[in-house]
C-alpha positions in Angstrom: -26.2 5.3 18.2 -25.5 6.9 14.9 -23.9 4.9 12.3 -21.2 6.7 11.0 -20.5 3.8 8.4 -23.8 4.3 6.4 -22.6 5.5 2.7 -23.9 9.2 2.1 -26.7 9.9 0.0 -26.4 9.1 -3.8 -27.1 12.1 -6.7 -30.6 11.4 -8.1 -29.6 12.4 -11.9 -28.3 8.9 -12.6 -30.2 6.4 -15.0 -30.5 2.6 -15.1 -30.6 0.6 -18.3 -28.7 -1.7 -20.9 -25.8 -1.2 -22.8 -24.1 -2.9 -25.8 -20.8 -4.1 -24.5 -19.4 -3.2 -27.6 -20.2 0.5 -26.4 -18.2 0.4 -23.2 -14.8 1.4 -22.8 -12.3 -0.1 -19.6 -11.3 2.8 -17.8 -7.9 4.5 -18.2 -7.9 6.2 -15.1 -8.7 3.3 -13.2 -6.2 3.5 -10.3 -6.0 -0.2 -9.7 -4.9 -0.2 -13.4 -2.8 2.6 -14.9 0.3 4.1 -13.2 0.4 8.2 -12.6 1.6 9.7 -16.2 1.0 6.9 -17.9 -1.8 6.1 -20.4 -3.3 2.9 -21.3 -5.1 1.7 -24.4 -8.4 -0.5 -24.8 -6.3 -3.4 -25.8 -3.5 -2.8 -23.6 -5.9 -2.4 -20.9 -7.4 -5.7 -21.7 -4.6 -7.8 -21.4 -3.4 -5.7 -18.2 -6.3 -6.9 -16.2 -6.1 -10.2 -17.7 -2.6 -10.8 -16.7 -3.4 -9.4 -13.0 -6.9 -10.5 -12.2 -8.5 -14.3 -12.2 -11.2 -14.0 -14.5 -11.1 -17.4 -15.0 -14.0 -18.4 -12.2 -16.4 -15.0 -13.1 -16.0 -16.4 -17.0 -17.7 -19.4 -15.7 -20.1 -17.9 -13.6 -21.2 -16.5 -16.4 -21.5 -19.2 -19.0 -23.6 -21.0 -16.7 -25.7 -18.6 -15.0 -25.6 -15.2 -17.4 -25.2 -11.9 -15.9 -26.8 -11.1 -13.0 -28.9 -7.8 -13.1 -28.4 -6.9 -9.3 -24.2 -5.7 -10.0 -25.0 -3.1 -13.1 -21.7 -1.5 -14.1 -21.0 2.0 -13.6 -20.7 4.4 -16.5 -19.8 7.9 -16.9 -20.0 9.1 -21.1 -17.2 8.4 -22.7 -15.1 12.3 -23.4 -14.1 11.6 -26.9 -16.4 9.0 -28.2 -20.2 9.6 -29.0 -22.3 7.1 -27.7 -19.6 5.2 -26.3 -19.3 4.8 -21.9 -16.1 4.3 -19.8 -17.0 2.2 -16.8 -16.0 3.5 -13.7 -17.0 0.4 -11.3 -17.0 -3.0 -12.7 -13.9 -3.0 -15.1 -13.0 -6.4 -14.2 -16.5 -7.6 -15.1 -16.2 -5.5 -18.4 -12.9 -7.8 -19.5 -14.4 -10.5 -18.8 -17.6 -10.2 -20.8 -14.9 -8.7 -23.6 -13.1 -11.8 -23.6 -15.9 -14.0 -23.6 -17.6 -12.5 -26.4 -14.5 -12.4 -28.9 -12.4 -15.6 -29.8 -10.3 -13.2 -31.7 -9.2 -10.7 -28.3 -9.0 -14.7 -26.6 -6.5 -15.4 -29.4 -4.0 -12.2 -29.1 -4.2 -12.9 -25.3 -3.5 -16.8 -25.4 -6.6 -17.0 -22.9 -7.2 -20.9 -22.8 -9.1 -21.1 -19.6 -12.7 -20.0 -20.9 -15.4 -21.7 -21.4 -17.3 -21.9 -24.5 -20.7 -20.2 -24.9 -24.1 -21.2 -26.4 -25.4 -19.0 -29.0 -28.4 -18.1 -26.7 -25.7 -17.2 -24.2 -23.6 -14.7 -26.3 -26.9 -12.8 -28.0 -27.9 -12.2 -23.7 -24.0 -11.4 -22.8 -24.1 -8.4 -25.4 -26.2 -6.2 -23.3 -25.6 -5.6 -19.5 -27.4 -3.6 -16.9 -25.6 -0.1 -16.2 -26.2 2.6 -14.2 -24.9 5.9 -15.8 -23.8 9.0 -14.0 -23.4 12.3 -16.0 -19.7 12.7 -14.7 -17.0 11.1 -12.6 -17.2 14.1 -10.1 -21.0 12.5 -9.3 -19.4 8.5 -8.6 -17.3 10.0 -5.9 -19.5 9.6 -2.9 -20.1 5.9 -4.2 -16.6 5.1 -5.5 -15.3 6.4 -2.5 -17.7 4.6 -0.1 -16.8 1.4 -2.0 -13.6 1.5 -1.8 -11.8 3.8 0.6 -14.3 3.1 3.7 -16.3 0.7 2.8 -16.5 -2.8 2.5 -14.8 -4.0 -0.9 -11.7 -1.5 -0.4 -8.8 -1.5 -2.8 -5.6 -1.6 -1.7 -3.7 1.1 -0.3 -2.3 2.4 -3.1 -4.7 2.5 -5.5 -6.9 4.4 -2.9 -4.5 6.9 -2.5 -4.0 7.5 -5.9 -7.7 7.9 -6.4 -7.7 10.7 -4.3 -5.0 12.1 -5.8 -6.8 12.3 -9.2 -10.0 13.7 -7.6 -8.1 16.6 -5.8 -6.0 17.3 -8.6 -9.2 17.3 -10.9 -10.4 20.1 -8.5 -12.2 18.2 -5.8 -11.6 20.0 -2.2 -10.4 17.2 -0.4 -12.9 18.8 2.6 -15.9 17.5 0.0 -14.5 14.4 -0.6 -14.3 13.4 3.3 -17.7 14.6 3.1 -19.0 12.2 0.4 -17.4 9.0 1.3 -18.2 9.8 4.9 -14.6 10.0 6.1 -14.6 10.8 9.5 -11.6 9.7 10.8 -8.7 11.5 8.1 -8.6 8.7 6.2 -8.3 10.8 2.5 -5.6 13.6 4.2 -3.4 11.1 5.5 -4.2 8.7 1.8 -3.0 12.1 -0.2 -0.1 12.9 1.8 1.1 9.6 1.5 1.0 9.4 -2.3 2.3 13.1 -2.7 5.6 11.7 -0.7 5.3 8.7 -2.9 5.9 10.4 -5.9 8.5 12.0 -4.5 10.3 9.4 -3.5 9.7 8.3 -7.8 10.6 11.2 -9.0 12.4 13.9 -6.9 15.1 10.6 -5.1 14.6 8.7 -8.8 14.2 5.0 -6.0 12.5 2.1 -7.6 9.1 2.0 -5.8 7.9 -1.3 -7.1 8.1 -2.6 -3.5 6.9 0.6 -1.9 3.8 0.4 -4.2 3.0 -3.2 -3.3 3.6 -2.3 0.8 2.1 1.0 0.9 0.8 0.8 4.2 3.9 0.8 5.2 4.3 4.3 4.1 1.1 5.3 6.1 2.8 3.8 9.2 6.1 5.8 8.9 4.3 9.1 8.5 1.8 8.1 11.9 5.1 8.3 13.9 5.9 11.6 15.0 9.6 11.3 15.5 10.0 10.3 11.7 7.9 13.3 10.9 10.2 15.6 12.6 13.2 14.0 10.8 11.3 14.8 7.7 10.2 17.8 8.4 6.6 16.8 7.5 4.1 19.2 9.4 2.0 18.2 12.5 -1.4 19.3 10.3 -2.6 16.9 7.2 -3.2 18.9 4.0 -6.1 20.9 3.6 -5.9 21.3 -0.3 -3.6 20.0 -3.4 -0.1 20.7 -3.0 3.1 19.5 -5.0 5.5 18.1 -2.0 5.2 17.6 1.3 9.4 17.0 2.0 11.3 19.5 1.3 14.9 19.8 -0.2 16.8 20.1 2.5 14.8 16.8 4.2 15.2 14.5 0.9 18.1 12.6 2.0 16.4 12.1 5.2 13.5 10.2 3.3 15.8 8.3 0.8 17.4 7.0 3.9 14.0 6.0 5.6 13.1 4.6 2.3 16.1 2.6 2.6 15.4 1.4 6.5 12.1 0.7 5.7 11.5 -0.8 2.1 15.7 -1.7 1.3 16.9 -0.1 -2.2 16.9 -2.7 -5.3 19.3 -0.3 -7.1 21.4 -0.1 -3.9 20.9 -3.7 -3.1 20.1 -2.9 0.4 17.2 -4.8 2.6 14.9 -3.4 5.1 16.1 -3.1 8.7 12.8 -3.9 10.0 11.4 -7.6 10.0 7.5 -6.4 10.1 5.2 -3.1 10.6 5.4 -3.0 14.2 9.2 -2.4 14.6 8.5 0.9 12.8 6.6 2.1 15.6 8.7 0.3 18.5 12.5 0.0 17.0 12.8 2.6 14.3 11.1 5.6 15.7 12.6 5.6 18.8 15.8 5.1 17.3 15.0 8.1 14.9 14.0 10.3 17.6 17.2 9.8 19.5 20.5 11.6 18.4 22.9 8.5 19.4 21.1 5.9 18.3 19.8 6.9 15.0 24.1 8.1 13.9 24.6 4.5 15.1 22.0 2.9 12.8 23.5 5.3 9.8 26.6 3.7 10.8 25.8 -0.1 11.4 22.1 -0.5 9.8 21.5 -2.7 13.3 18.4 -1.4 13.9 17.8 -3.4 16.8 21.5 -2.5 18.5 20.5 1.2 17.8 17.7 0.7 20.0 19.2 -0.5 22.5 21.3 2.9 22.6 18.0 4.8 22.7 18.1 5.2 26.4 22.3 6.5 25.9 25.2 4.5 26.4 25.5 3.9 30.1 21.7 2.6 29.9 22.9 0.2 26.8 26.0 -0.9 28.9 24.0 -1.6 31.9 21.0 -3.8 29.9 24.3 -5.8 27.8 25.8 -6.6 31.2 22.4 -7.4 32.7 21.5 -9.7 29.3 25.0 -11.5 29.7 24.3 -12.4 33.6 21.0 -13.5 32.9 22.9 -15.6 30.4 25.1 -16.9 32.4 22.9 -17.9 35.0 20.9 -20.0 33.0 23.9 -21.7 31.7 24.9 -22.3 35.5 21.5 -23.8 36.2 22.2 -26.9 33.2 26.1 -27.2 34.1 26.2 -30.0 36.5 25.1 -32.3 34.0 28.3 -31.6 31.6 31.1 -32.0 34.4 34.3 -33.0 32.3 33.4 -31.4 29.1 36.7 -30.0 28.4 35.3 -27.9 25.0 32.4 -26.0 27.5 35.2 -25.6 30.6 36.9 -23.6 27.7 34.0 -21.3 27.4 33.1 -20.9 30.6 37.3 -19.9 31.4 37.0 -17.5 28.3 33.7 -16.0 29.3 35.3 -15.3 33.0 38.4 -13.5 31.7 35.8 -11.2 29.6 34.1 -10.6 32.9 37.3 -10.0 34.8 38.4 -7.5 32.2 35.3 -5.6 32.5 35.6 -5.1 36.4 39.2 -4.4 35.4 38.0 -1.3 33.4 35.3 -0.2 35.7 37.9 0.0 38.6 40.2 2.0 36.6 
C-alpha cells in the first residue's frame, strides 16, 4: 500500500551548523504570530509569544539538560540584515533561549518564572544547531508537511493564513499540494476559507476575534452545499490567487451566516447553533429550504425552522404527533396523582387546546 502520508522529498541545498542566538531574528511573518497587514517588531514579537505560549517548562528543560541538537531551528537569511537569520520553524524555542539569556528582555517582560543559569550553561545556550535554507519558497514542502498534514499541525487559522502568504508570494497553489503532499484539497479549501475570512474583516467590517479562534467552523459552513448556493460560492475550489470569493450581491447573505453561526459582538447576537454538527443537520437544511430559512430570519429558532424544512403541513403533523406522544406518557404516570386538583387543571386546559384543534380541522 502506498503511504500517501510520507513528507515529499526535501531540497538538498540546505546546510546544518551553529548560530549565535544573538544573530537570529523571530519571524514576522509567522502566521501563528502576526495578523494579515500587520507588522511586528523583534521586541514586540518577544513579548507576543511570551504572553501566548508557556515557555515556562521548555525554559527549564533547558537549564537542566541544554539544548538538544536533534530539533535545530529553521533559518532562511535575514532580507535586510547581513549576517543576521529569521527562523522559520522553532520561533518559540528562539524566545525562549532570548529570554533566558537576557535578564534585561526578562525585566521589560516581568518574566518571573525562569530559572537561573550557570555560567557554563549560558556560554553553551549562545549557539544552537540550525538548519538554513536559502529562501522561504524552499521550507514549503517541510513547513507545510509539518504543519498543514502532518503531525504537529497548527491550528486552522494560522494554516490557512500560511497558504495565503505562499500563494500571494507567487506560489501556484497546484505546487504547494504537491510539496506538502496534499492529496485530499486540504490547501484549496484552507485558501478559500481565509479569502472569505477577510472578507467577512474587511468588506462586512464584523469583529472576527471569535471566527479566528473557531475557524473550522468556517471550513464546515463552506463543505455544505446549500450554504454555498446561498452564497453564491462556486462548486469548484480555487485554482490560483484571487481577491473574493462572495460577491456583492451575496454579502448580506454571509454577514447573516456569520451571525447564525459565530453571533455578532457588535450586534450582541449569539450563535443559533449549540455545536459543529447542527451546521450540517439544522442549518443547512434550513438554508436550503425557502420557508424555513424566512422563518429563521424572522425568529432566529434554528431548531423551529427545521422543523419547517419538510413545509408546513409536515411541521403541523410532527407538533401534533410530539404533543400525543406527550400526552401519552403523561397518561402512563397519572394514576398515581388522582386528586391533584393543580394537574386536573392541566390536563382540562390541554383538552380544550386539543378540542380546538379538531374544531379547526373540521371547519
Amino acid at each position: 500500500m502506498t503511504n500517501t502520508t510520507a513528507p515529499p522529498t526535501q531540497p538538498r541545498n540546505r546546510q546544518m551548523g551553529e548560530r549565535a542566538v544573538d544573530d537570529l531574528r523571530l519571524d514576522p511573518e509567522n502566521p501563528r504570530l502576526v495578523e494579515a497587514g500587520k507588522t511586528l517588531g523583534e521586541e514586540q514579537l518577544l513579548a507576543k509569544i511570551y504572553a501566548s505560549e508557556a515557555l515556562d517548562e521548555l525554559a527549564m528543560s533547558f537549564a537542566r539538560s541544554g539544548y538538544f541538537w536533534e530539533e535545530p531551528l529553521v533559518i532562511v537569511p535575514h532580507k535586510s540584515e547581513a549576517g543576521k537569520f529569521v527562523v522559520v520553524e522553532g520561533n518559540r524555542r528562539l524566545a525562549t533561549l532570548k529570554l533566558l539569556l537576557s535578564p534585561a528582555k526578562r525585566a521589560t517582560l516581568n518574566v518571573t518564572d525562569f530559572p537561573d543559569l550557570t555560567p557554563e550553561r549560558v556560554a553553551e545556550l549562545k549557539r544552537v544547531p540550525t538548519v538554513e535554507y536559502a529562501s522561504r519558497a524552499e521550507v514549503v514542502p517541510y513547513l507545510g508537511f509539518r504543519h498543514i498534514t502532518g503531525a504537529k499541525k497548527w491550528e486552522p487559522h494560522a494554516k490557512a493564513r500560511y497558504v495565503a502568504l505562499l500563494v500571494r508570494a507567487g506560489q501556484p497553489l497546484s505546487e504547494i499540494e504537491n510539496a506538502i503532499g496534499d492529496g485530499a484539497k486540504a490547501v484549496k479549501k484552507l485558501y478559500q476559507a481565509f479569502v472569505i475570512f477577510e472578507q467577512i474583516r474587511d468588506e462586512l467590517e464584523e469583529d472576527v476575534s471569535n471566527i479566528r479562534e473557531s475557524f473550522s467552523l468556517l471550513e464546515v459552513v463552506l463543505g455544505q452545499q446549500a450554504i454555498k448556493v446561498h452564497l453564491g460560492v462556486s462548486r469548484h475550489l480555487p485554482e490560483g490567487q484571487i481577491e473574493r470569493v462572495v460577491d456583492d450581491g451575496h454579502l448580506e447573505a454571509l454577514r447573516e451566516v456569520v451571525h447564525w453561526v459565530f453571533g455578532s459582538r457588535k450586534g450582541g447576537l449569539k450563535p443559533v447553533i449549540a455545536d459543529s454538527r447542527e451546521i450540517s443537520k439544522r442549518l443547512a437544511p434550513v438554508i436550503g429550504n425557502p420557508e424555513s430559512l424566512a422563518y429563521l430570519r424572522e425568529t432566529r429558532d434554528l431548531e423551529a425552522a427545521f422543523d419547517r424544512t419538510g413545509g408546513e403541513r409536515e411541521y403541523f403533523i410532527k407538533q401534533l404527533s410530539n404533543a400525543r406522544r406527550a400526552a401519552e406518557r403523561a397518561l402512563a404516570v397519572a394514576p398515581q396523582f388522582k386528586g391533584d386538583a393543580l394537574l386536573a387543571n392541566e390536563a382540562e386546559r390541554l383538552s380544550k387546546v386539543a378540542d380546538a384543534v379538531q374544531d379547526v380541522l373540521r371547519q
